[in-house]
N, C-alpha and C positions, 0 to 999 in steps of 0.2 A: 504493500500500500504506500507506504514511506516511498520507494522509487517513481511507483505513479504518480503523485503529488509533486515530483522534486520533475519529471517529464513534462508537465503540463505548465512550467516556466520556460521550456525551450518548443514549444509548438510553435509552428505556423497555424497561419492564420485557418487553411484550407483541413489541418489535423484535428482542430479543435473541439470538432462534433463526433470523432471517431472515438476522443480520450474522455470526452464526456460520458460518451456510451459504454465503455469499458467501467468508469466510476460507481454507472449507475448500476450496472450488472455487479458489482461487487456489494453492493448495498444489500442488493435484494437477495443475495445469495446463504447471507442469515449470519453475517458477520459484528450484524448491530444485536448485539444480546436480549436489545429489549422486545426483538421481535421474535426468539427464539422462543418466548412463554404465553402463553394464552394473554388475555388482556386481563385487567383487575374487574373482581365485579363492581357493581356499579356501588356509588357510594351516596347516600342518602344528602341530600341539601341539608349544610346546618342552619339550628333556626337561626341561632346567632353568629354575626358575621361580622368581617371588620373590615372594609372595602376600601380599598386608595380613591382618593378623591385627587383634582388637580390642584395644584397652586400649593402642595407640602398642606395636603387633610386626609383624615380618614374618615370615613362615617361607619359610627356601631351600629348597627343594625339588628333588630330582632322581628323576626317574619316578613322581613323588607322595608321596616318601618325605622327611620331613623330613630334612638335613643339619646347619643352624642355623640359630637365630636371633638377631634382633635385635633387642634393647628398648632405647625411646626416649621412652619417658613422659618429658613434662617435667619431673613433679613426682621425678625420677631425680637423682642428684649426677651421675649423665652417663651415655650411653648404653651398653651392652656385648654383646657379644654372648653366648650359652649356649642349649643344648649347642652342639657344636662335634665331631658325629658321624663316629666313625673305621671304618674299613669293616668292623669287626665288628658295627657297628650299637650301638657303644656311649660316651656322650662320654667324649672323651680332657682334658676339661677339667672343673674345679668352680668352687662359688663357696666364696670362704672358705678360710682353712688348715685341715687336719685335726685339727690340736691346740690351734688359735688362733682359733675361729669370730670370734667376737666383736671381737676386738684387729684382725686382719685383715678384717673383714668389706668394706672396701673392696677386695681382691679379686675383681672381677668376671669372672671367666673370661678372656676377652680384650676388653681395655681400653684405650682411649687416656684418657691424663691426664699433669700432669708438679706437682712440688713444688713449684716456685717460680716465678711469673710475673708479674713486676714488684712481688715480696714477698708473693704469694697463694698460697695451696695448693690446687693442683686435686687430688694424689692421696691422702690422707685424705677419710674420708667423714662428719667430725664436728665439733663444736669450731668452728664459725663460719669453714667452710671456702667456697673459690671453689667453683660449679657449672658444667658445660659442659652446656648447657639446649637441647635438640633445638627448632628454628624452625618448618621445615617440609620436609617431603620434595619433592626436585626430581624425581626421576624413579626408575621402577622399569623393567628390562628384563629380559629373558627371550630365550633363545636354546636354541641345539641342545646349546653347549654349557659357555655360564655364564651367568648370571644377576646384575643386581647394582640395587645398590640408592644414588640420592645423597642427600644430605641437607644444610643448614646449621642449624650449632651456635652458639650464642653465649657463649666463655668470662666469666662474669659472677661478678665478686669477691662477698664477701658481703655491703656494702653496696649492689649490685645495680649497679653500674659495667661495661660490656661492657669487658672488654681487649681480647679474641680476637673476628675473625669466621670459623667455618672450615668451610669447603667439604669433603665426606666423601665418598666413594665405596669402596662396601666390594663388590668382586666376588667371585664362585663360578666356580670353573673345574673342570668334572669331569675327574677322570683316570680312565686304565685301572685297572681292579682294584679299582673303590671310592677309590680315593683323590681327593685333592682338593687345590687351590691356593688359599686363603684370600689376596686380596690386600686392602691397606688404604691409599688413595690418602688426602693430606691436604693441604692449603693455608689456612695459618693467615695471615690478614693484622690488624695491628693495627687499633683502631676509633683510636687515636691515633696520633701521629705515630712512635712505638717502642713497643716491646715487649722488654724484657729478660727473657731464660730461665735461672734463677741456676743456680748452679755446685752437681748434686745428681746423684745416682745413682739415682732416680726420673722414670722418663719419657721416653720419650713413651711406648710399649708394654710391656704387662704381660700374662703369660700363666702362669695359674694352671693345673697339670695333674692333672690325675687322681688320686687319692691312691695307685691303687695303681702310676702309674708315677715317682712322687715316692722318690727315693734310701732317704729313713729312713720314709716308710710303707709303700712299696713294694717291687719289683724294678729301679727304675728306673737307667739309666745316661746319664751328660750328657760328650756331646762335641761340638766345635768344628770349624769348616776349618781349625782349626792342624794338627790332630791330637793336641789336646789333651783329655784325660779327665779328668773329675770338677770338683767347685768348686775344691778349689784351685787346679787349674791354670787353669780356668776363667772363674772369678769376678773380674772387674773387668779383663779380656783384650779386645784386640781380635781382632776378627774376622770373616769374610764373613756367617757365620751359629752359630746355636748348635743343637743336637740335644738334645732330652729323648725317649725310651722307653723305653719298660716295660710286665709284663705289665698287659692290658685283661681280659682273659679270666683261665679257668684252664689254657687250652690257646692265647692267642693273645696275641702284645707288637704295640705297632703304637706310634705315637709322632709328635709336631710337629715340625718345625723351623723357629725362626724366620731368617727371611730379610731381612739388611739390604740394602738397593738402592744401587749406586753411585755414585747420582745424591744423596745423602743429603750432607747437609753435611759431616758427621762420619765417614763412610765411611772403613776398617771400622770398626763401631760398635764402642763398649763395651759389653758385657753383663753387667747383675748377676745372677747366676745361683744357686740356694740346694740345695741335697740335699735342702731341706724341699717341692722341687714347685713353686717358677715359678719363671721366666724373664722379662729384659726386656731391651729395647735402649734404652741409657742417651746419651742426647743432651747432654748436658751437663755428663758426668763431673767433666772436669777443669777445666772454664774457662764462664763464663757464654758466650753466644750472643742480641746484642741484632737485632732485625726489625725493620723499618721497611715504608710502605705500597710505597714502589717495588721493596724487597726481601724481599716477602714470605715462609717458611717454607713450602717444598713437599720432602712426605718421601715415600717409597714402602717398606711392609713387606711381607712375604709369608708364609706359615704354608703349610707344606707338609705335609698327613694324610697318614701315608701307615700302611702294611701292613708289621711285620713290623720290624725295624732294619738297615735299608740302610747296606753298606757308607758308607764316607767319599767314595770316588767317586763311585757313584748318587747321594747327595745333592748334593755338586759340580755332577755335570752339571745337575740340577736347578734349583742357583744360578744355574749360568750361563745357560739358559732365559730363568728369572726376570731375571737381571741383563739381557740384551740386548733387553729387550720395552722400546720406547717410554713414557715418561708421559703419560698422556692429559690433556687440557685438563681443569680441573675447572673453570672459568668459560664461560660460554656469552660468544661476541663480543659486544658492546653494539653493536646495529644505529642509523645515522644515523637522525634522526628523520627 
């Protein structure tokens, strides 16, 4: 084959369709292994799906029905996701504050970013800020029933210096009823020897909600696994997770909750939480958190859509669900050469 190929750079012109047809006779002759086995059976449409869209998007899809998306243009101060569809078929999240378009315009619906890293600002989106700059997508999956998507991000200061390398993995898990489990896997390793994450109440997660289930534009009401309600009690508290709902509709409340994982450094996280409509879980409240390559930063979030404003229990069991599922590897093994 090697010699046919190395022949077909000294043809003439009038040879051309003789050494073609020798090529194609060697094709077909069952040299391509994949045609020496029967074909695969056929394999079942998944319901959830995670489909490249153009312009650096993916859309989640579940029975063909958009859920969320994902944008990751590079030319992004960092990727986010939006909508973030609640099972009345309508987003439970925005971008931007309702009274503050402009001053928060770094609100990106649901967001990873954090204030300070190694004196950079990843979560401002102006002012000769750090960027978290999408590389390339590793892999997209599709299942019966979730769907997800990985990716590496490069946190780069504004002199264009990589601090951050981080491995991403954002799943779809359908639930009963329309609802859904937004998970958000990450592994931040330094490009240098450390990484310090300074002492701030911004970051890593940010989740902008809906205005009308936002406390002072909305209906909305904010409680914790404490059994704690409202900002005050709320605001700068730990805890297993935090709860935002309110009406979506004119006849229907449905609402997030964000989900801190056990396995988290910080666990239970702190959350800064506002009546103005987002939520976040704050990694670094009270004390810096420096990373190193052999101890790198691996966190696990979860966002739970749900229908309706679920007792303090149902959410609970929900946490714990989420709390007992394993972290999955977000590095593939480096095989011996």
């Amino acid at each position: 084959m090697k010699e046919m190929l190395l022949r077909c750079g000294k043809l003439r012109f009038h040879q051309a369709p003789i050494m073609f047809a020798l090529l194609l006779t060697y094709r077909m002759t069952g040299q391509d292994s994949r045609l020496k086995s029967p074909p695969p059976p056929p394999q079942p449409v998944p319901r959830m799906q995670v489909i490249p869209m153009p312009d650096y998007q993916a859309s989640f899809q579940r029975d063909g029905l958009e859920v969320a998306r994902y944008y990751f243009n590079p030319s992004l101060n960092r990727p986010f996701l939006f909508p973030v569809i609640g099972p009345s078929g309508r987003s439970l999240t925005r971008i931007g504050h309702p009274q503050d378009p402009d001053g928060h315009s770094h609100h990106n619906s649901v967001w990873i970013a954090h204030n300070d890293v190694n004196g950079v600002n990843f979560w401002a989106d102006r002012g000769g800020t750090g960027r978290i700059i999408h590389q390339k997508i590793e892999q997209y999956v599709d299942g019966p029933d979730a769907a997800s998507i990985a990716s590496i991000n490069a946190w780069t200061s504004n002199a264009g210096a990589v601090l951050l390398t981080e491995h991403r993995r954002i799943t779809l898990h359908s639930l009963p009823d329309g609802e859904l489990m937004l998970l958000i896997d990450l592994l931040l390793e330094p490009k240098g020897e450390t990484v310090t994450f300074g002492k701030t109440p911004f970051g890593l997660i940010g989740t902008r909600m809906a205005k009308t289930i936002g406390v002072y534009d909305g209906g909305g009401a904010i409680r914790n696994s404490e059994g704690s309600v409202d900002e005050p009690q709320v605001f700068w508290k730990q805890a297993r997770w935090v709860d935002y709902s309110g009406p979506i509709t004119p006849t229907a409340s449905e609402g997030i909750t964000l989900f801190d994982h056990p396995a988290n450094p910080n666990h239970p996280s702190y959350f800064h939480v506002r009546r103005d409509g987002w939520m976040g879980g704050s990694l670094t409240l009270n004390e810096a958190k420096s990373i190193t390559r052999s101890e790198p930063l691996r966190v696990r979030y979860g966002l739970y859509v749900h229908r309706g404003i679920p007792g303090l229990p149902a959410i609970e069991a929900k946490w714990k669900e989420f709390a007992g599922a394993g972290l999955p590897a977000l590095v593939k093994p480096r095989t011996a050469n």
